[in-house]
NUMARRO-177230 format. One record per residue (C-alpha): residue in three letters; y, z, x. Coordinates in Angstrom, 1 decimal, m for minus. Layout:
residues N
+------+--------+--------+--------+
! roro !      v !      w !      u !
+------+--------+--------+--------+
!  Ala !      Y !      Z !      X !
...
+------+--------+--------+--------+
//
This chain:
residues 396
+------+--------+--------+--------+
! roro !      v !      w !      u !
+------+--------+--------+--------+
!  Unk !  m27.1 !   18.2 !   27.3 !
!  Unk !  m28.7 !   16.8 !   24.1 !
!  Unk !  m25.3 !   17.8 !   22.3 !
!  Unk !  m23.1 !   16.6 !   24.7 !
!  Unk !  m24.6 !   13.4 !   24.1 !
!  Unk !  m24.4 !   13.7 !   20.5 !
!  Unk !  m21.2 !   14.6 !   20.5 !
!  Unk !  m20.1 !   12.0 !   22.8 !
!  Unk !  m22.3 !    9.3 !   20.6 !
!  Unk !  m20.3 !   10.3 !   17.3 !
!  Unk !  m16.9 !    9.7 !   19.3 !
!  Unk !  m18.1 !    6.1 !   20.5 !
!  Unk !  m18.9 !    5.8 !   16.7 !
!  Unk !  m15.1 !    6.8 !   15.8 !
!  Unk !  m13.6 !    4.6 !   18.2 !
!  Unk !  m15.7 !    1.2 !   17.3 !
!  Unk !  m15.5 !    2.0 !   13.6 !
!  Unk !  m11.2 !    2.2 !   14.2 !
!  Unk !  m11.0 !   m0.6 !   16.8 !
!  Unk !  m13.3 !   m2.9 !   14.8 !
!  Unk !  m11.9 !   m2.0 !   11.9 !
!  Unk !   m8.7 !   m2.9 !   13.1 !
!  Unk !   m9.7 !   m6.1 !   14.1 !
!  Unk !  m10.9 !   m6.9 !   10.3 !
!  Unk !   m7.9 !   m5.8 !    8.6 !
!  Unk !   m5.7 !   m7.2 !   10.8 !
!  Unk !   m4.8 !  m10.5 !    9.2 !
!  Unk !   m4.7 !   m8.6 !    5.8 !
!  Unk !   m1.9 !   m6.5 !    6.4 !
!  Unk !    1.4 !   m8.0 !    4.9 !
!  Unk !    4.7 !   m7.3 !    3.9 !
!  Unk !    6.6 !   m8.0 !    0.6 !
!  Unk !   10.4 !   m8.4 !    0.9 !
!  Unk !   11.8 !   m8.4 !   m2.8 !
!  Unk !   15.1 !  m10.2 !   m3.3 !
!  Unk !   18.5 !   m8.3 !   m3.3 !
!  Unk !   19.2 !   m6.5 !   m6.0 !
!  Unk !   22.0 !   m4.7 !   m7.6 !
!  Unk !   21.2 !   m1.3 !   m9.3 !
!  Unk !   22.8 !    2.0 !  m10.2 !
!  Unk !   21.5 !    4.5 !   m7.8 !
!  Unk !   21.0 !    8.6 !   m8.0 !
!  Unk !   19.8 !   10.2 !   m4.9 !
!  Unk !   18.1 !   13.7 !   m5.1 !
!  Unk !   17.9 !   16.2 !   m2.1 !
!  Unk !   16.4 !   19.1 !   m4.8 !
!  Unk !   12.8 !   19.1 !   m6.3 !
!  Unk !   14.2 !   21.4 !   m9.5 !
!  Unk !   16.9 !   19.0 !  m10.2 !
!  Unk !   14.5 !   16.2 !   m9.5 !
!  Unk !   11.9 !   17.4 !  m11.6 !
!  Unk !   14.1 !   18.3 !  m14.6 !
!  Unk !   15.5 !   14.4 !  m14.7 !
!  Unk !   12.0 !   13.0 !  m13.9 !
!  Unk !   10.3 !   15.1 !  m16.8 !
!  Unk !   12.9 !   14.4 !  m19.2 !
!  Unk !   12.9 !   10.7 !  m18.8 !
!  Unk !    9.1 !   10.8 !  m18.9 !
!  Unk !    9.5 !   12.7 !  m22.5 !
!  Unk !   11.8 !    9.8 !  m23.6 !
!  Unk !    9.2 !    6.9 !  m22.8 !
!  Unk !    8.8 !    4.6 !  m25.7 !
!  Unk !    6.5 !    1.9 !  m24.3 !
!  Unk !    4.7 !    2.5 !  m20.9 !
!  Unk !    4.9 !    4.9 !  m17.9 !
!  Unk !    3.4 !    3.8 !  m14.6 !
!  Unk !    3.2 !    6.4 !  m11.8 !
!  Unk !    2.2 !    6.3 !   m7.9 !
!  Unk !    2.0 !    9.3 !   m6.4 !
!  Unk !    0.1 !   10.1 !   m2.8 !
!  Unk !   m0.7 !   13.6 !   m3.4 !
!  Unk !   m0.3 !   14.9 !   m7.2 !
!  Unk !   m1.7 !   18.9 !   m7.4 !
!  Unk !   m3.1 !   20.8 !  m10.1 !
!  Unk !   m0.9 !   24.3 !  m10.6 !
!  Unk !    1.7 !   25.2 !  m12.6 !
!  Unk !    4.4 !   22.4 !  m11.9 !
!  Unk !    2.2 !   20.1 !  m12.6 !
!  Unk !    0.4 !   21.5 !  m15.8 !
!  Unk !    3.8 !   20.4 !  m18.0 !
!  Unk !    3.5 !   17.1 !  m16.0 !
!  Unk !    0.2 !   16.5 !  m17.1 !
!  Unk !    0.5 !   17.7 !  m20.8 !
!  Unk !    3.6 !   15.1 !  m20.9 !
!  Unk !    0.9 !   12.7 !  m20.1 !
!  Unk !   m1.3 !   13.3 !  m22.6 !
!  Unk !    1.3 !   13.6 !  m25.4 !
!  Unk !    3.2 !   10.5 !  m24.9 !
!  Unk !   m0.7 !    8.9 !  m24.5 !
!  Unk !   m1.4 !   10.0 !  m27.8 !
!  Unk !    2.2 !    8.5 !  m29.0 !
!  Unk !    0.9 !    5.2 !  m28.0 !
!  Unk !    2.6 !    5.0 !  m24.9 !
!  Unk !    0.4 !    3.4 !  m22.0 !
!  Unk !    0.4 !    5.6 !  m19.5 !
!  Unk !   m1.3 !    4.5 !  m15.9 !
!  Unk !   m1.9 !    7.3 !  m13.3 !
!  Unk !   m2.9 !    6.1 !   m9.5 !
!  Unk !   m3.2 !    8.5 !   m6.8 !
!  Unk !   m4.5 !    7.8 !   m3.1 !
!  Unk !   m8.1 !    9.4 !   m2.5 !
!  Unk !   m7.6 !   11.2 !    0.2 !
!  Unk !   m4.0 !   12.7 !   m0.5 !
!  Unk !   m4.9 !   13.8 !   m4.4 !
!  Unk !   m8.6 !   14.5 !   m3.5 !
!  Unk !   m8.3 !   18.5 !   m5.1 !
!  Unk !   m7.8 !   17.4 !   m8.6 !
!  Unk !  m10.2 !   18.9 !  m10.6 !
!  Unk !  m12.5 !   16.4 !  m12.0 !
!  Unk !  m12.4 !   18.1 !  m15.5 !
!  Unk !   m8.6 !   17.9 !  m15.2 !
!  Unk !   m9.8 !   14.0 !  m15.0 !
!  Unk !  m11.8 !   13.8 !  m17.8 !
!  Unk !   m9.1 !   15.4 !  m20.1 !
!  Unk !   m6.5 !   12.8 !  m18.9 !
!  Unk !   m9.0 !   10.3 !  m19.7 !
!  Unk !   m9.8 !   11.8 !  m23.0 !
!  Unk !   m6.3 !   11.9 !  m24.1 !
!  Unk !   m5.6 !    8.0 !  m23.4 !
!  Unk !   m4.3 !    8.2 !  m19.8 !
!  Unk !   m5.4 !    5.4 !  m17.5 !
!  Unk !   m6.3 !    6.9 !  m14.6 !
!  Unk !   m7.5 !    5.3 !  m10.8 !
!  Unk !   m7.8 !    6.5 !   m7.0 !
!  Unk !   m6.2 !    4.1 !   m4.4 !
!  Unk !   m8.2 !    2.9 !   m1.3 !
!  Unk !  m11.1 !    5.3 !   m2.1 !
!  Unk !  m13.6 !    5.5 !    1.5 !
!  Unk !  m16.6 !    3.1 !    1.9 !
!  Unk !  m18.4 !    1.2 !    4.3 !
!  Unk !  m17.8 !   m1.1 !    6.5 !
!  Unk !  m15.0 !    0.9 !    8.8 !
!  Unk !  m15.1 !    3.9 !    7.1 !
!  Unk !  m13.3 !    5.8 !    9.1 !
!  Unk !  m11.0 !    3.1 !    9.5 !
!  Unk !  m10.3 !    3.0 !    5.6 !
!  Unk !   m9.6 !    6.6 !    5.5 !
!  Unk !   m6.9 !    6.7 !    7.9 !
!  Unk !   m5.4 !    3.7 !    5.8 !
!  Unk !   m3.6 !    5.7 !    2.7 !
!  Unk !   m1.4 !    4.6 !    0.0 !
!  Unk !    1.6 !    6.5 !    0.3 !
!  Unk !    3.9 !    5.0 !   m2.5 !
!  Unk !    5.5 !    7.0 !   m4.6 !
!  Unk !    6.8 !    4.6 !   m7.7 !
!  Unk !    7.4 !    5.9 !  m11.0 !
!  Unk !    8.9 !    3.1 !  m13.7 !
!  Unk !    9.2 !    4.1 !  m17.6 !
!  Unk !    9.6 !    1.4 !  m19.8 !
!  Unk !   10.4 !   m1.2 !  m17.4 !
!  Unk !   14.0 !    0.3 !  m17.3 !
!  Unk !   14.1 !    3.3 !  m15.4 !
!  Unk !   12.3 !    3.9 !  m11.5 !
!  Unk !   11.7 !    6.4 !   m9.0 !
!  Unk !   10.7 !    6.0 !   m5.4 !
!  Unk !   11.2 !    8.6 !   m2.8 !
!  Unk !    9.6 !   11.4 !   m0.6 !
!  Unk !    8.7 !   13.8 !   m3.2 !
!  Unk !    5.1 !   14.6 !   m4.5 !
!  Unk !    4.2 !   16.2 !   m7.5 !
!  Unk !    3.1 !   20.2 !   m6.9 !
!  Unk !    4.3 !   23.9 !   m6.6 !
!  Unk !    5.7 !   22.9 !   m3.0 !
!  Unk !    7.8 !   20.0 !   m3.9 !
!  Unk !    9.9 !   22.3 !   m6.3 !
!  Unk !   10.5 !   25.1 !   m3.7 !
!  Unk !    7.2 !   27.6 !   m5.2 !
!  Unk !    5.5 !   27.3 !   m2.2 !
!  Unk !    6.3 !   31.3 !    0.1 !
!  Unk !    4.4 !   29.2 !    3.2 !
!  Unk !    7.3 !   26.8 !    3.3 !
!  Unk !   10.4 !   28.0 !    1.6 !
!  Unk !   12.6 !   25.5 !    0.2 !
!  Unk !   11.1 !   21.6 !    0.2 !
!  Unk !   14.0 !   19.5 !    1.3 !
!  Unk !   13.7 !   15.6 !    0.1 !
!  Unk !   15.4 !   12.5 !   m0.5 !
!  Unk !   14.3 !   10.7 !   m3.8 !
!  Unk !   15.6 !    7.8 !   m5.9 !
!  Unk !   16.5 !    7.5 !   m9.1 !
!  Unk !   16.9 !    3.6 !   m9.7 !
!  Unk !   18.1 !    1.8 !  m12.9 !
!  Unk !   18.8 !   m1.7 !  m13.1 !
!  Unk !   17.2 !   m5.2 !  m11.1 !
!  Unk !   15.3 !   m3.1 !   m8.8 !
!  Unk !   13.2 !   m1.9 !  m11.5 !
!  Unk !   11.6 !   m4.9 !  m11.4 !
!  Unk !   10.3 !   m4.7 !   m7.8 !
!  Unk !    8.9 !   m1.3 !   m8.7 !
!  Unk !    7.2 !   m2.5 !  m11.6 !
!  Unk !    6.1 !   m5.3 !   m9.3 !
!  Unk !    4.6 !   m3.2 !   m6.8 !
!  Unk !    2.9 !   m1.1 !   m8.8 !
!  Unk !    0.9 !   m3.6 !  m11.1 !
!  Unk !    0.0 !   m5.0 !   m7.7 !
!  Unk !   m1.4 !   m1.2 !   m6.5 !
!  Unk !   m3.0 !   m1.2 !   m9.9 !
!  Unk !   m4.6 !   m4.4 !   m9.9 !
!  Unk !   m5.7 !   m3.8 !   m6.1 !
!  Unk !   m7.4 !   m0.3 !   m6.8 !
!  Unk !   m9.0 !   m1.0 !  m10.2 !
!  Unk !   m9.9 !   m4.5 !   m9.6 !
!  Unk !   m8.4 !   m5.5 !  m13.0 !
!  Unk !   m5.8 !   m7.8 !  m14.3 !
!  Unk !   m3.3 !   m6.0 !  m15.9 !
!  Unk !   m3.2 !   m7.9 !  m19.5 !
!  Unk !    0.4 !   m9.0 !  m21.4 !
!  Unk !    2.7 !   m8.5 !  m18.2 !
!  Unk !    5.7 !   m9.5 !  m19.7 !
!  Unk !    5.8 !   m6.4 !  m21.7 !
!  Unk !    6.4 !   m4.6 !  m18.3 !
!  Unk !    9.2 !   m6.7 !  m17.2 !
!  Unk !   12.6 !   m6.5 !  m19.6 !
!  Unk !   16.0 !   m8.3 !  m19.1 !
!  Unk !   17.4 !   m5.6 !  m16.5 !
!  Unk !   21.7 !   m5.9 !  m15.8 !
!  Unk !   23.2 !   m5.6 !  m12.6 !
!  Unk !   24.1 !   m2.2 !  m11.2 !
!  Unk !   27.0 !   m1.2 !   m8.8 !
!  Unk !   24.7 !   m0.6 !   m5.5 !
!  Unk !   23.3 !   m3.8 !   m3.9 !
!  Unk !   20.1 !   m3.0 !   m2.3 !
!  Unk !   16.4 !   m4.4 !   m1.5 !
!  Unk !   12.9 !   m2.9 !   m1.5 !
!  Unk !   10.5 !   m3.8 !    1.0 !
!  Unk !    6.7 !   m2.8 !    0.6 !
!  Unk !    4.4 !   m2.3 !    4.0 !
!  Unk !    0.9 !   m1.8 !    4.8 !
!  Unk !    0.6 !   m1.6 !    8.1 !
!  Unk !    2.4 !   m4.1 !    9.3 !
!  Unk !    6.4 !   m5.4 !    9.4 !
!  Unk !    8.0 !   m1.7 !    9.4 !
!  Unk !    8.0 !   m1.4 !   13.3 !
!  Unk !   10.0 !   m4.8 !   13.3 !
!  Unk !   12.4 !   m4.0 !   10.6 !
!  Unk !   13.3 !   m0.6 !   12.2 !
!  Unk !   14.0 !   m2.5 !   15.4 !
!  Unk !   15.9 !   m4.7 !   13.5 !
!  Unk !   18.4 !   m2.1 !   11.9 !
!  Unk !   18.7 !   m0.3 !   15.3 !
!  Unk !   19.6 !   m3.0 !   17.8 !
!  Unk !   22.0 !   m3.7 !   15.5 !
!  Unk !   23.7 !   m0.3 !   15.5 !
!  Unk !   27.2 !   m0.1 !   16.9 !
!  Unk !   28.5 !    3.6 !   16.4 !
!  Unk !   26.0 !    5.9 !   14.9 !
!  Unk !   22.1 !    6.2 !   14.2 !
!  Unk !   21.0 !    9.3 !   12.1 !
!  Unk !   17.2 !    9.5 !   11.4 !
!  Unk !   15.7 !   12.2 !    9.1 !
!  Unk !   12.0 !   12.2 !    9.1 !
!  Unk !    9.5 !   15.4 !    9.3 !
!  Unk !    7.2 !   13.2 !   12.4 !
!  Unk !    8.8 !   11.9 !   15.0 !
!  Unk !    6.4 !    9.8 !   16.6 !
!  Unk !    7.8 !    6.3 !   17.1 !
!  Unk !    5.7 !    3.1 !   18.3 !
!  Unk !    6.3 !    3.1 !   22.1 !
!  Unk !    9.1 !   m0.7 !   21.4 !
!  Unk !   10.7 !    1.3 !   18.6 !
!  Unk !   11.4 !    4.2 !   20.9 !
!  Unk !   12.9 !    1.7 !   23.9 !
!  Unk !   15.1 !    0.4 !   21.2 !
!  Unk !   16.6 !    3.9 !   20.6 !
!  Unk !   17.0 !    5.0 !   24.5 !
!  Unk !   18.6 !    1.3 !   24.3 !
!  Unk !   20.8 !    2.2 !   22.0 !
!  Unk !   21.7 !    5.6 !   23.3 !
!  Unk !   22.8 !    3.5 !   26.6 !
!  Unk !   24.9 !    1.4 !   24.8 !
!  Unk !   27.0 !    4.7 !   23.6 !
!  Unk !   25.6 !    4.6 !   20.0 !
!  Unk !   24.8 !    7.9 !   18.6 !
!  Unk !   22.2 !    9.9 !   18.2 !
!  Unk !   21.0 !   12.5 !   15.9 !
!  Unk !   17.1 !   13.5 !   14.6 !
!  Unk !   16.6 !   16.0 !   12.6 !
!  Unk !   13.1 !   17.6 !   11.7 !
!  Unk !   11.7 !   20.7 !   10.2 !
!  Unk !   11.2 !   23.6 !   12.5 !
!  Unk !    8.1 !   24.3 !   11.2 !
!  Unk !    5.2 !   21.9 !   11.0 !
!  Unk !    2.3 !   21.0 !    7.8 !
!  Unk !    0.2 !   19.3 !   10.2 !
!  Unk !   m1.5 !   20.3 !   13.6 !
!  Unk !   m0.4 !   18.8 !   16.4 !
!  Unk !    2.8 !   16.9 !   14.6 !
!  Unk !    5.5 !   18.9 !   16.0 !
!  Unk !    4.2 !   19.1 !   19.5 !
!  Unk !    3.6 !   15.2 !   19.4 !
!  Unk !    7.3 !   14.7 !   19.2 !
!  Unk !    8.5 !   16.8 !   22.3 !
!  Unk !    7.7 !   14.3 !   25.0 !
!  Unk !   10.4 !   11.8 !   22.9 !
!  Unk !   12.9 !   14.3 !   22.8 !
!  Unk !   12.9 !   15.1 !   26.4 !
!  Unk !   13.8 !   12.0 !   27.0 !
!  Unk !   16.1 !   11.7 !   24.7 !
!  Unk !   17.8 !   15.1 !   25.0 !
!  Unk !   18.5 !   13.8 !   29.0 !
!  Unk !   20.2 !   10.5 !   27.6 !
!  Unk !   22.7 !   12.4 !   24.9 !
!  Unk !   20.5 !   12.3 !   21.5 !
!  Unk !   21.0 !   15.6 !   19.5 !
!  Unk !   18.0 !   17.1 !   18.0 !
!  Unk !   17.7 !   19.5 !   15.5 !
!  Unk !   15.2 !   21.2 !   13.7 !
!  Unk !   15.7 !   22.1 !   10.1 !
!  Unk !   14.9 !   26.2 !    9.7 !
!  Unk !   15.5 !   26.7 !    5.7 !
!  Unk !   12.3 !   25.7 !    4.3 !
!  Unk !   10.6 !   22.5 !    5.4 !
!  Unk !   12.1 !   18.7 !    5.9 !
!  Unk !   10.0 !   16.0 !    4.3 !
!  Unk !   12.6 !   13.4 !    4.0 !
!  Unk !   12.4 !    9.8 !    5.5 !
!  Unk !   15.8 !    8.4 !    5.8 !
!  Unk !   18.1 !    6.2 !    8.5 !
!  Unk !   21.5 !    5.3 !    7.9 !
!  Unk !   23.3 !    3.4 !   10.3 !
!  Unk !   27.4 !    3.2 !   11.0 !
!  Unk !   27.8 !    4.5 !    7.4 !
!  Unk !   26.6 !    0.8 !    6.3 !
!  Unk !   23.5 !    0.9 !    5.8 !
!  Unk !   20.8 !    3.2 !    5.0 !
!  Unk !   16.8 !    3.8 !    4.0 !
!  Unk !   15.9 !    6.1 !    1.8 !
!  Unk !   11.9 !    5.6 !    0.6 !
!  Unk !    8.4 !    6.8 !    1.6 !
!  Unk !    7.6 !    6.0 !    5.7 !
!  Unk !    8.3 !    8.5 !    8.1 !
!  Unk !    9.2 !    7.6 !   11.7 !
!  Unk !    6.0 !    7.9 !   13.0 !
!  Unk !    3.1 !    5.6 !   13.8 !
!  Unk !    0.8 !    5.6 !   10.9 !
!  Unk !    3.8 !    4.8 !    8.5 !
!  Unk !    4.4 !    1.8 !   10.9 !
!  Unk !    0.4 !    0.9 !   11.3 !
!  Unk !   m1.7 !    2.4 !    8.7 !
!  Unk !    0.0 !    3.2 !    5.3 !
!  Unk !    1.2 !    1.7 !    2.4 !
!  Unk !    5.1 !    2.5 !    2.2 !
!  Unk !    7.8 !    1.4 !    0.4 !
!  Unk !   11.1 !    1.6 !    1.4 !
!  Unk !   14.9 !    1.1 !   m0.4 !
!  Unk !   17.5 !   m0.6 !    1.6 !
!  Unk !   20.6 !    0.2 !    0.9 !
!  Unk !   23.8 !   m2.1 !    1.6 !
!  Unk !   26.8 !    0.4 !    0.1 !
!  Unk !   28.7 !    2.2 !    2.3 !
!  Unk !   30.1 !    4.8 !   m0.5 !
!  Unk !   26.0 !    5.3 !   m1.3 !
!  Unk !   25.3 !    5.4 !    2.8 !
!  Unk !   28.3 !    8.0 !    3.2 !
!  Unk !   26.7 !    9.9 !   m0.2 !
!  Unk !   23.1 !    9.8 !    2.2 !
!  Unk !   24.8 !   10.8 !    5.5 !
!  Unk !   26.6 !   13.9 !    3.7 !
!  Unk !   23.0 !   15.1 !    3.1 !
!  Unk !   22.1 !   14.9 !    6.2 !
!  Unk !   24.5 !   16.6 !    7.4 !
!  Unk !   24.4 !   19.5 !    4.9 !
!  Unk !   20.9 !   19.7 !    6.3 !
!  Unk !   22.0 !   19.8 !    9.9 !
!  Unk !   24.3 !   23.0 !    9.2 !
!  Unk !   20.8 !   25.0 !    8.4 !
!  Unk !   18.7 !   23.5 !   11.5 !
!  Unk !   19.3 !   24.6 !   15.1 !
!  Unk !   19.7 !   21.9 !   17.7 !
!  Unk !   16.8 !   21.4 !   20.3 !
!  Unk !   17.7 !   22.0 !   23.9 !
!  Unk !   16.5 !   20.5 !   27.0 !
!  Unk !   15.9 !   24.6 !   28.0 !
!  Unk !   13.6 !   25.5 !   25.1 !
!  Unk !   11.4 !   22.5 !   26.3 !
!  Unk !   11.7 !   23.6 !   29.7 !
!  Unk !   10.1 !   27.2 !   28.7 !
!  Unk !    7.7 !   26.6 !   26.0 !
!  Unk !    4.8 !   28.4 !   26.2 !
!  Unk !    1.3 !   27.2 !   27.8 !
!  Unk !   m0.4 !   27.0 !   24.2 !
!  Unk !    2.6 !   24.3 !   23.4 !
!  Unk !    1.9 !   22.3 !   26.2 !
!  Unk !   m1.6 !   22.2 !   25.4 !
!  Unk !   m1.2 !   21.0 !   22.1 !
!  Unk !    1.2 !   18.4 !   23.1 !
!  Unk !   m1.0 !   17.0 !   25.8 !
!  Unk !   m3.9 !   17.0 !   22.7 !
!  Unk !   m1.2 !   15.2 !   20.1 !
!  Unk !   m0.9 !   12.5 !   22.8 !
!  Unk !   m4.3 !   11.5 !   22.5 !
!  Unk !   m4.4 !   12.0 !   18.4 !
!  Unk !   m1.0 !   10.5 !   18.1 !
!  Unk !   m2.1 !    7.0 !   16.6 !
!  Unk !   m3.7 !    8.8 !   13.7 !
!  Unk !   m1.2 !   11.8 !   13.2 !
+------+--------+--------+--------+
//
């Protein structure tokens, strides 16, 4: 009996700490809509090719390299990634390095100390502490933002680690979308990141105007939007009522806000279509099953579902009627909407859109579609983890 109670007193704990919590941060939260831009755009779907632009353009920095990342590991991909650091560091290069707490938590400290030793500013995003503790965990930075010299910007799904480049024999191949951004948007980046910065170090960033060059015009008109818990929902809702022929999602959680998820069984009655695709297998407990009770549903009203079986799919992406289409970091599911930091890049280019959609559907020809009888006979251990996922779901 005593640990019933004790167990029953730690989750009354968990739930005040989240609700109160809540409550506190609620008239925080915000949104930042930047202007719309025009930029040249390159979308990668590889890590390898990814990697060997991002790398190179890092070894070419001449004045400053900022970099946001939610997990960054310590292994081999990362040990050139690192060393890049410390050289262009030592070239007088400022180089400024934040990572979310609980994301990048398994860097060695010593690792640390080195990049500190070498020159590189480095700082942890929304670290835990008191009041709402658990609360504060649960709210992570999940930008990824990368701008060298003011000039050149990345934003996207991909980490940095042995995974992200395809090393990884748990999962196979790491399918992504990422961003390769040159032009006005740049400055939004830069933007968002000295904000980040300033937020997690507590520090004005001195001589800003060094950060900010004259930018020209690209081909691909566009417009970042940065969340933190607040705005996405509304925005997705937004894009989707507004759909007249096709909806394609690509996200690896699928576990929309309960108006979000009316407005896509809206739109399925209205004749739009369709299609979600997700990896087969899952990184997370409990993710995959979360999703199954919106796919029935779905499934019944004419959605296709598939599940991507050649490694694992990590991208966030929408495009809609071959206009318009989000490439960034939030997935569909409900701490992107209500807890994260995100950034997203809206893109208003139907060429760029199509160039998206082709993706996709290279990625649909290696998944299998979902079918209303595989969720009729999955096993008893499935249906217990999805009734479990629907009480986690919120913090999934």
């Amino acid at each position: 009996m005593v640990v019933i109670a004790v167990i029953a007193i730690i989750f009354v704990l968990i739930y005040l700490d989240d609700k109160l919590g809540q409550l506190s941060f609620r008239n925080g939260r915000k949104k930042v809509v930047y202007p719309e831009r025009r930029s040249d755009i390159a979308l990668y779907v590889n890590g390898r090719h990814l990697f060997a632009d991002y790398f190179a353009e890092l070894h070419r920095a001449r004045d400053h390299i900022h970099i946001l990342f939610y997990i960054i590991k310590s292994d081999e991909t990362t040990t050139p990634f690192f060393q890049i650091l410390k050289e262009k560091a030592a070239e007088g290069v400022k180089v400024r390095v934040l990572v979310d707490w609980v994301g990048s938590l398994g860097l060695p400290k010593a690792l640390i100390r080195s990049l500190r030793a070498s020159g590189v500013e480095f700082a942890y995003t929304r670290p835990p502490c008191f009041p709402f503790l658990i609360y504060r965990l649960n709210r992570r930075n999940h930008r990824k933002i990368t701008v060298i010299d003011g000039r050149i910007g990345y934003i996207g799904g991909y980490n940095i680690g042995r995974e992200y480049n395809g090393k990884d024999a748990n999962f196979g191949e790491w399918r992504d979308y990422h961003l390769k951004i040159s032009g006005e948007g740049v400055y939004d980046l830069q933007e968002q990141f000295l904000h980040d910065w300033e937020e997690a170090t507590s520090k004005t960033v001195a001589d800003k105007h060094r950060y900010f060059p004259e930018l020209p015009a690209g081909a691909i008109r566009h417009q970042l939007v940065a969340t933190d818990g607040s705005a996405l929902e509304e925005q997705y809702i937004h894009a989707i009522r507004h759909a007249k022929k096709e909806i394609m999602i690509g996200t690896p959680y699928f576990i929309p806000s309960r108006p979000l998820f009316n407005e896509l069984m809206r739109a399925l009655k209205r004749g739009v279509r369709v299609t979600v695709l997700v990896p087969l297998k899952a990184d997370h407990l409990f993710v995959r099953e979360a999703a199954y009770p919106y796919f029935y549903r779905m499934l019944k009203a004419g959605a296709r579902v598939y599940r991507f079986y050649q490694g694992f799919y990590h991208a966030k992406t929408i495009v809609i009627d071959e206009e318009w289409c989000d490439v960034g970091t939030a997935n569909f599911d409900r701490r992107s909407l209500f807890l994260n930091g995100e950034i997203n890049c809206y893109v208003f280019d139907r060429a760029f859109t199509r160039l998206v959609k082709q993706a996709i559907e290279r990625d649909l020809t290696r998944s299998e579609p979902l079918t209303l009888d595989f969720w009729r006979n999955r096993s008893l251990l499935d249906r217990g983890k999805e009734s479990i996922s629907q009480l986690i779901s919120a913090w999934l």
